[in-house]
C-alpha positions in Angstrom: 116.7 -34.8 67.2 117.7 -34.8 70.3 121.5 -34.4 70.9 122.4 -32.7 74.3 119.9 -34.4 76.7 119.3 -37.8 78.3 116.4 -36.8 80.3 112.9 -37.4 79.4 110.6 -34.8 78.6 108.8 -35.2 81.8 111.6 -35.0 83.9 111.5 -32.5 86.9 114.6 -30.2 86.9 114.4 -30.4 91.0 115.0 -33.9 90.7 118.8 -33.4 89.0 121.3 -33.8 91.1 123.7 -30.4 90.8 126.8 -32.1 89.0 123.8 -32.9 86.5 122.5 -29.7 85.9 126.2 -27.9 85.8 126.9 -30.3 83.2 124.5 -29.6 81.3 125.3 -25.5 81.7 128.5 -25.8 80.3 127.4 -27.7 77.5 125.1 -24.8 76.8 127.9 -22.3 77.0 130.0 -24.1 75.4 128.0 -24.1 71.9 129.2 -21.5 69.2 125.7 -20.6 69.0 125.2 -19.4 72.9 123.9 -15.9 73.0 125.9 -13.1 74.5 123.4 -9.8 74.6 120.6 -11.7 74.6 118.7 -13.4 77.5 118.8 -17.4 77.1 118.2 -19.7 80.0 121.2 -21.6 80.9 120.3 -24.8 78.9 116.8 -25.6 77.3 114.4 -23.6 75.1 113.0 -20.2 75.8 109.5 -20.0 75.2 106.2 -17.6 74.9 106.9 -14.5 77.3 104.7 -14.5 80.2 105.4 -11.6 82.4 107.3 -8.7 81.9 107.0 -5.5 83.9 109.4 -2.5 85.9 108.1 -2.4 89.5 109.7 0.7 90.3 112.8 -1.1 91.3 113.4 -3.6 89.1 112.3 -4.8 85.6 111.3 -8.6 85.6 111.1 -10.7 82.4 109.8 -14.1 82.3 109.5 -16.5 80.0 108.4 -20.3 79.3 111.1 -22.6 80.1 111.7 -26.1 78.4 114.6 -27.8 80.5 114.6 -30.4 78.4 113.2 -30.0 74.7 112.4 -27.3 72.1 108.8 -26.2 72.5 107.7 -29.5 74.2 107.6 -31.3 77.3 107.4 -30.4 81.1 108.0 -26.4 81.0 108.5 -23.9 83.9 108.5 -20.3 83.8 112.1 -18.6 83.9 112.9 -14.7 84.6 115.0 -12.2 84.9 115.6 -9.1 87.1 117.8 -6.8 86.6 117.5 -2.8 87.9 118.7 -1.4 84.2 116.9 -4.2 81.5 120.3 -5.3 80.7 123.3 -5.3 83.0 123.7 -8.9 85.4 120.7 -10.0 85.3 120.3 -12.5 88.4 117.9 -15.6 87.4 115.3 -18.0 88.8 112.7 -20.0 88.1 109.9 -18.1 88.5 107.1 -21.2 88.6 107.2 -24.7 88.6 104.9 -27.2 87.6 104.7 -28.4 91.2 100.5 -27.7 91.9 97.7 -30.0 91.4 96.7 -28.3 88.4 99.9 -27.5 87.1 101.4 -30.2 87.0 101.8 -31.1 83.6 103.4 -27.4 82.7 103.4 -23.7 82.8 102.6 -22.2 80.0 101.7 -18.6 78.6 100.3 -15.5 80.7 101.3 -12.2 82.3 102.0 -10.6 85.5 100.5 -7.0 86.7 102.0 -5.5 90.0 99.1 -4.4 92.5 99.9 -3.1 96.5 104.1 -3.8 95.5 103.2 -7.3 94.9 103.6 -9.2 91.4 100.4 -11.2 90.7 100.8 -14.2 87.4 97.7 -15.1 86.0 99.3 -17.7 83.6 98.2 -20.4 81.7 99.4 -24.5 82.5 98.4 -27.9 81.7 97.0 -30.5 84.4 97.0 -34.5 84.3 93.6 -34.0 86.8 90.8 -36.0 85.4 88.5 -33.5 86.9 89.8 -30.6 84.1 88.1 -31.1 80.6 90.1 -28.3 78.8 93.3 -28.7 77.6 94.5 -25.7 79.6 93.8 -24.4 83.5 94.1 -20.6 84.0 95.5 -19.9 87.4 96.9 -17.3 89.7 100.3 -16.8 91.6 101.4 -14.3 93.7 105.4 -13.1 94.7 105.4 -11.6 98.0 107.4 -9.3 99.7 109.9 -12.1 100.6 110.2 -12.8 97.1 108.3 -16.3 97.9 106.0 -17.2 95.4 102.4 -18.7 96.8 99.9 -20.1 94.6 95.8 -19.9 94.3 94.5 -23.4 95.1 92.1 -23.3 92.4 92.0 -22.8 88.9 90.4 -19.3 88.0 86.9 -19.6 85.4 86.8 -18.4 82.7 83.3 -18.0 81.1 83.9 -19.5 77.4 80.9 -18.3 75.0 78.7 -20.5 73.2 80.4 -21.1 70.0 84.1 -21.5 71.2 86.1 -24.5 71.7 87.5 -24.9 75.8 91.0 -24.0 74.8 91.5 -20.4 75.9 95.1 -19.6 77.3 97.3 -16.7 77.4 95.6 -14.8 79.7 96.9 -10.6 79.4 95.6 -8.9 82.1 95.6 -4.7 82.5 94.3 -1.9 83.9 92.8 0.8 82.4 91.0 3.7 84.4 90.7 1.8 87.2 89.1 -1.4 86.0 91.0 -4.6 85.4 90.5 -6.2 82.0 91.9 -9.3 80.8 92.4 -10.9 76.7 92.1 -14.4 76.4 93.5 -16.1 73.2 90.7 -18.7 71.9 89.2 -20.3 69.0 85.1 -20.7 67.3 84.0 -23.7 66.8 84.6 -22.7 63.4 88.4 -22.7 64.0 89.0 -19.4 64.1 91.3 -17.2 66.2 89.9 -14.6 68.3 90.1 -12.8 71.6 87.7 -13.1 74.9 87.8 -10.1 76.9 87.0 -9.7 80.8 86.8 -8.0 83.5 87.1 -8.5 87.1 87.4 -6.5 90.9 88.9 -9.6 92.4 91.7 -11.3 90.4 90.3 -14.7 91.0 86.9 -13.6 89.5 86.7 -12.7 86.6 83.4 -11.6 84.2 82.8 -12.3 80.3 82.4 -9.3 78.8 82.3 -9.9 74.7 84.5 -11.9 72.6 86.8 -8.9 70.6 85.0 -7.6 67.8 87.8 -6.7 64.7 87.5 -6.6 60.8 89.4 -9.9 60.5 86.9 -12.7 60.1 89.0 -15.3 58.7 92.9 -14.7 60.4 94.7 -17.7 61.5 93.2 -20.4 63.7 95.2 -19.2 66.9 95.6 -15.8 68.0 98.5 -16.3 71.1 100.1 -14.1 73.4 98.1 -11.3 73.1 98.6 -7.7 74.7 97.0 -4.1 74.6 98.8 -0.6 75.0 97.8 2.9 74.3 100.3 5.7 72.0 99.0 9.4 70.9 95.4 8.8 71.5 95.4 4.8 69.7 94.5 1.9 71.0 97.0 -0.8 70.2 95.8 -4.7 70.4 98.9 -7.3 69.9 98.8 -10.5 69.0 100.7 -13.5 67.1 98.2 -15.5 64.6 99.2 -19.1 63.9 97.8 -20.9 61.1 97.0 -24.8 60.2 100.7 -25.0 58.8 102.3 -23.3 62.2 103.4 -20.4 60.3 103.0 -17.3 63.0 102.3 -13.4 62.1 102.9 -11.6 64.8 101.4 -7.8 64.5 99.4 -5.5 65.9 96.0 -3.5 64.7 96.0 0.4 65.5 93.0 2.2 66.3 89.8 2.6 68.9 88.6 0.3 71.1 85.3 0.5 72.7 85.5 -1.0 76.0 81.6 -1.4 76.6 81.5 -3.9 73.9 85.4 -4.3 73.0 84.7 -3.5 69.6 87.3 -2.2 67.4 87.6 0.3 64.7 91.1 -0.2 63.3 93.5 -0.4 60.2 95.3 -3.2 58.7 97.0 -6.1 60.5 100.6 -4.6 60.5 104.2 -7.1 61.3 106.3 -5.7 63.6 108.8 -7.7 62.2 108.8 -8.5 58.4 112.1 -11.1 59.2 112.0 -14.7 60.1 110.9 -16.5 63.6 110.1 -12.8 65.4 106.9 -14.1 68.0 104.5 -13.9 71.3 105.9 -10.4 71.7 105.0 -8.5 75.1 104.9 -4.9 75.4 105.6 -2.8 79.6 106.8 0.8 80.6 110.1 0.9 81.7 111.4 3.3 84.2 111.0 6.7 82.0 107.5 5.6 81.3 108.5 4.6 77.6 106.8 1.4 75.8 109.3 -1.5 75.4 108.5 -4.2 73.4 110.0 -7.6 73.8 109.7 -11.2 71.6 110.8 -14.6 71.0 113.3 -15.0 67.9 113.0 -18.4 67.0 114.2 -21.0 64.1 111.8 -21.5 61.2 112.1 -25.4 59.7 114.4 -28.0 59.7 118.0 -28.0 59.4 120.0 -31.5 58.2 123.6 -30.7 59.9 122.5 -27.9 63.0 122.6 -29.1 66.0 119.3 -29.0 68.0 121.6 -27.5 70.9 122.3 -24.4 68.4 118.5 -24.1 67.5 117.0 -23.0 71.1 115.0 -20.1 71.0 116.0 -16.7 72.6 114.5 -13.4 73.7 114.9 -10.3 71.3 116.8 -7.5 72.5 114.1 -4.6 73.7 112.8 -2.5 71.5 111.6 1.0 72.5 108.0 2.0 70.4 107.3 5.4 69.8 104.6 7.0 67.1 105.4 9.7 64.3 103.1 10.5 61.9 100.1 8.2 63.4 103.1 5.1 62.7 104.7 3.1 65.2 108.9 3.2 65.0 111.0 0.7 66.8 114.5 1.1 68.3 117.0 -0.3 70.4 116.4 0.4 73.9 118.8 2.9 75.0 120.0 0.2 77.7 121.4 -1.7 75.0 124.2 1.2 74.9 126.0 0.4 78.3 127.2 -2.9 76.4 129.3 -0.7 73.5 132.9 -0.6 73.9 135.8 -0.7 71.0 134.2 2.3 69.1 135.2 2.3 65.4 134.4 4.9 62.8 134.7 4.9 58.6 134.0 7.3 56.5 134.0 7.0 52.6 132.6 5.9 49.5 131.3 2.0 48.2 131.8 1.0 44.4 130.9 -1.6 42.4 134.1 -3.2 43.6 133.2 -4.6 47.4 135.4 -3.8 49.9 136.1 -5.8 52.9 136.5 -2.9 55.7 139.4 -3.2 57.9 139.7 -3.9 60.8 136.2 -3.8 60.8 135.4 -7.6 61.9 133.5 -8.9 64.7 131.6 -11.8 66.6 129.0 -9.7 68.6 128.5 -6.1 67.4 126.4 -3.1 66.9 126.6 -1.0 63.4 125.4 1.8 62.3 125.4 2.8 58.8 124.6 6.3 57.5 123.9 7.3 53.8 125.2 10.2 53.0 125.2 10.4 49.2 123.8 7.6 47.1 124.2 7.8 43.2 124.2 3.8 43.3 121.5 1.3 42.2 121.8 -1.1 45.2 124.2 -0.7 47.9 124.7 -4.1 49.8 126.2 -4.6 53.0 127.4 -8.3 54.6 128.3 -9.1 57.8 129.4 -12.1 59.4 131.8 -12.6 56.2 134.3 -15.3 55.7 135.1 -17.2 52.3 132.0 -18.8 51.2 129.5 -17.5 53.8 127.9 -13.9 54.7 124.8 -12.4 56.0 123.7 -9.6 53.3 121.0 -6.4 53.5 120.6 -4.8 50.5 119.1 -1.8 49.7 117.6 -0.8 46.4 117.4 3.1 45.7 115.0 2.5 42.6 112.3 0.8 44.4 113.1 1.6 48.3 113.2 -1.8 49.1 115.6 -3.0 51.9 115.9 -7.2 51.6 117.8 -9.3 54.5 119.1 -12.2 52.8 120.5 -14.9 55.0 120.3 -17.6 51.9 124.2 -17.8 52.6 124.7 -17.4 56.1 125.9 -20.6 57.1 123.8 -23.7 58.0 119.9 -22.8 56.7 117.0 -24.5 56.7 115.8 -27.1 54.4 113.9 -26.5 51.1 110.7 -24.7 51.4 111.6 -22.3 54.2 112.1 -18.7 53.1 115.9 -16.9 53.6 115.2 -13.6 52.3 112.5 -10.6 52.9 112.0 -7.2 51.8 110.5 -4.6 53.1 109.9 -0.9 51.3 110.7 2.3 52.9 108.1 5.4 52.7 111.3 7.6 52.1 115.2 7.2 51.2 117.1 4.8 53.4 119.3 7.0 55.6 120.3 5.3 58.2 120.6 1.2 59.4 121.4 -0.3 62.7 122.2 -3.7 62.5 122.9 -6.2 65.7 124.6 -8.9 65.3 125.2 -11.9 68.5 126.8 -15.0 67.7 123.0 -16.7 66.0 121.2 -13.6 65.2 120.8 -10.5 63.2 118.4 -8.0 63.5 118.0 -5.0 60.6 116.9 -1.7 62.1 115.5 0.9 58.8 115.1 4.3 59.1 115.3 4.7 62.8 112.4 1.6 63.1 110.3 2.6 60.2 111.2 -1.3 59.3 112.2 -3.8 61.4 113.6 -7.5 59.9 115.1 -10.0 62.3 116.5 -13.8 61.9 118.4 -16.1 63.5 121.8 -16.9 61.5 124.4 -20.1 62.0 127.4 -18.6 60.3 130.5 -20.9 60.4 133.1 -19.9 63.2 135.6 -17.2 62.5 133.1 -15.5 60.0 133.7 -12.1 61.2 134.2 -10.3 58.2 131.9 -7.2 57.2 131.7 -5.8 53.2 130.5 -3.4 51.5 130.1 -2.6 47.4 127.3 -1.5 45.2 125.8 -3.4 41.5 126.6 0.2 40.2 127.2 4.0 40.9 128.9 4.6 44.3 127.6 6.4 47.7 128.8 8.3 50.4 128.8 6.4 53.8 129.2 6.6 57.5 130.2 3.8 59.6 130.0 3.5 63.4 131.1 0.3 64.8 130.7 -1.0 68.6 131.4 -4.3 69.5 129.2 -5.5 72.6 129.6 -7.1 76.2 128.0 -9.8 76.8 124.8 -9.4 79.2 126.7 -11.2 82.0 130.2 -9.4 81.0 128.8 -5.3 81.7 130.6 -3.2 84.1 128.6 0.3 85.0 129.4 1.7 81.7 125.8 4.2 82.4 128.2 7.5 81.4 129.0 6.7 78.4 
């Protein structure tokens, strides 16, 4: 369905006239769905991430960019800058589909800052006759003017024997010294799997192995993939996509020898057990922490939503640190210069739920502590109104916390999970839950857990409850509601 454009896919946004393209803005804004804390282009679908980095000034986030369709069509590459992660971004497109090889759309990659200057080795599509794989891998360069200037010529890849010609995503890093870069691909076998390179010049570029892990048979795609270090581990990224599109995206822990890029690791852990969480991307920010940033997307088909209400977004940043050899996520601390409206409660939840006044809100942050619990399952909803709510529950018994967005408003058509659990390695103390106008996203135990979704709650469903199935606990609520990105005045002393 496709209900908010009259353009064909192939359409070049440079060929719009303005009144066209402001039209189509404010139809964007105008949806009841429009983000407010998360970044969204300005109409269109976000896509994979494809360069995120701070380059001592300013952090840069770029994404694929569908003007036109969800996930399909002519797509450019979109970003944002802003000096804080999260305060007035301004925006631009980043790279356009406007080079002989292309031409047909920009696709997945990343970008690496060398000499002050931001270098995208990115993936795209070509209509040139001349190209036998499906994708090109090639190499632009932002200047000191903030001009962007493009390699003529696609870079080569070296694809071993044994692999189909359909690598993309190309990651590229350093690590003492030497440039590597991860390639997503696929044996002829159709299996997904990682080509690793290495290279002095970024336009050439040497085969080095194909990335050796314990998962022989684990999708048929492995996109978007990225590699990071925390306490002495090697971290490799990646989202695995299977015959039926269903994506996993997760990370393996571990050592990586980079003679041979084989890997001695753990299991294949989620860093998000919710729904549509993908292609994440991991930089430093400014205080040299790990931030980790993905695409929350809708999972199936919805009869009465809108196609307009179902574009993807970015997730808000998440900050990774390790205890205990395990990797926690949290809010990035940015996130608190959009709080204002503070609210506190403090008491106990019974069997009979309570509909906390004037706790109520469209765009919010809460944090929940447990205090005492003598209760079997504590359940709290958000976005409440009179047949509708948004529920996480939390069972003491068993430890497991379950999101369950089965009633949240317009959800997707049979088949198509609306509820996940997770279980916690200790007592649920603490929760902090975001909430933006289509998403939730369920923090446990300071990130021990971390379950997302996007949500199409009716309007004026701003309700938030709480009640137990029996007992009572102790609780602690702290309420913000949030600015939206584009609404934030310095608020960095709070």
């Amino acid at each position: 369905m496709q209900d908010w454009i009259n353009e064909v896919e192939t359409q070049r946004i440079e060929q719009l006239p303005a009144e066209r393209i402001a039209e189509l803005k404010d139809k964007f804004a105008s949806s009841t769905y429009k983000q407010t804390f998360h970044l969204q282009p300005p109409f269109g679908s976000a896509g994979k991430p494809n360069g995120l980095l701070f380059d001592g000034k300013h952090y840069l986030i770029s994404h694929v960019w569908y003007p036109f369709t969800i996930n399909n069509g002519l797509s450019y590459s979109y970003a944002y800058q802003t000096p804080d992660l999260i305060q007035n971004p301004t925006e631009q497109i980043m790279l356009k589909p406007d080079g002989l090889f292309d031409d047909e759309g920009i696709k997945g990659g990343s970008a690496i800052e060398i000499n002050q200057q931001t270098h995208f080795i990115y993936s795209a599509k070509s209509k040139d006759a001349v190209i036998e794989a499906p994708f090109t891998q090639l190499h632009a360069v932002k200047n000191h003017t903030g001009e962007i200037e493009k390699y003529e010529q696609p870079i080569n890849f070296e694809v071993p024997e044994g692999y189909i010609q359909n690598v993309q995503d190309p990651k590229v890093f350093e690590k003492d010294g030497t440039r590597f870069a991860l390639l997503s691909a696929q044996t002829e076998k159709g299996q997904g799997r990682l080509l690793a390179y290495h290279a002095d010049d970024l336009n050439q570029w040497q085969l080095i192995a194909p990335v050796h892990t314990n998962l022989s048979h684990f999708g048929d795609f492995w996109h978007a993939s990225d590699y990071f270090t925390m306490n002495g581990y090697d971290i490799l990224t990646f989202t695995a996509e299977n015959t039926e599109h269903a994506f996993k995206a997760g990370y393996l822990m571990g050592h990586l020898h980079f003679h041979n890029f084989k890997m001695n690791h753990g299991d294949f852990k989620l860093w998000d057990d919710g729904f549509g969480f993908v292609f994440p991307q991991t930089f430093e920010d400014a205080e040299g922490s790990r931030v980790l940033i993905g695409l929350l997307k809708t999972e199936g088909e919805y009869e009465h939503l809108p196609e307009i209400a179902q574009v993807p977004c970015l997730s808000i940043p998440r900050q990774l640190t390790m205890h205990n050899g395990k990797i926690y996520q949290t809010p990035h601390s940015s996130l608190k210069q959009l709080r204002y409206n503070e609210e506190t409660a403090l008491g106990y939840a019974n069997k009979f739920a309570k509909q906390l006044h004037p706790y109520e809100g469209d765009n919010f942050e809460l944090q929940i502590e447990i205090l005492e619990n003598d209760a079997t399952e504590i359940y709290f909803e958000v976005k409440v109104s009179k047949w509708n709510s948004t529920k996480v529950t939390y069972n003491t018994h068993s430890r497991l916390v379950t999101l369950d967005c089965s009633e949240s408003g317009e959800v997707p058509l049979a088949n198509v999970e609306t509820k996940c659990s997770v279980q916690l390695s200790r007592d649920l103390e603490h929760l902090q839950i975001f909430v933006d106008q289509s998403s939730i996203e369920v923090f446990c135990n300071h990130g021990e857990r971390v379950m997302s979704s996007r949500i199409f709650p009716p309007e004026n469903s701003k309700g938030i409850r709480v009640g137990t199935e029996s007992g009572q606990a102790y609780l602690k609520f702290t309420k913000y509601d949030l600015h939206g990105i584009y609404e934030v005045e310095d608020n960095s002393e709070q």
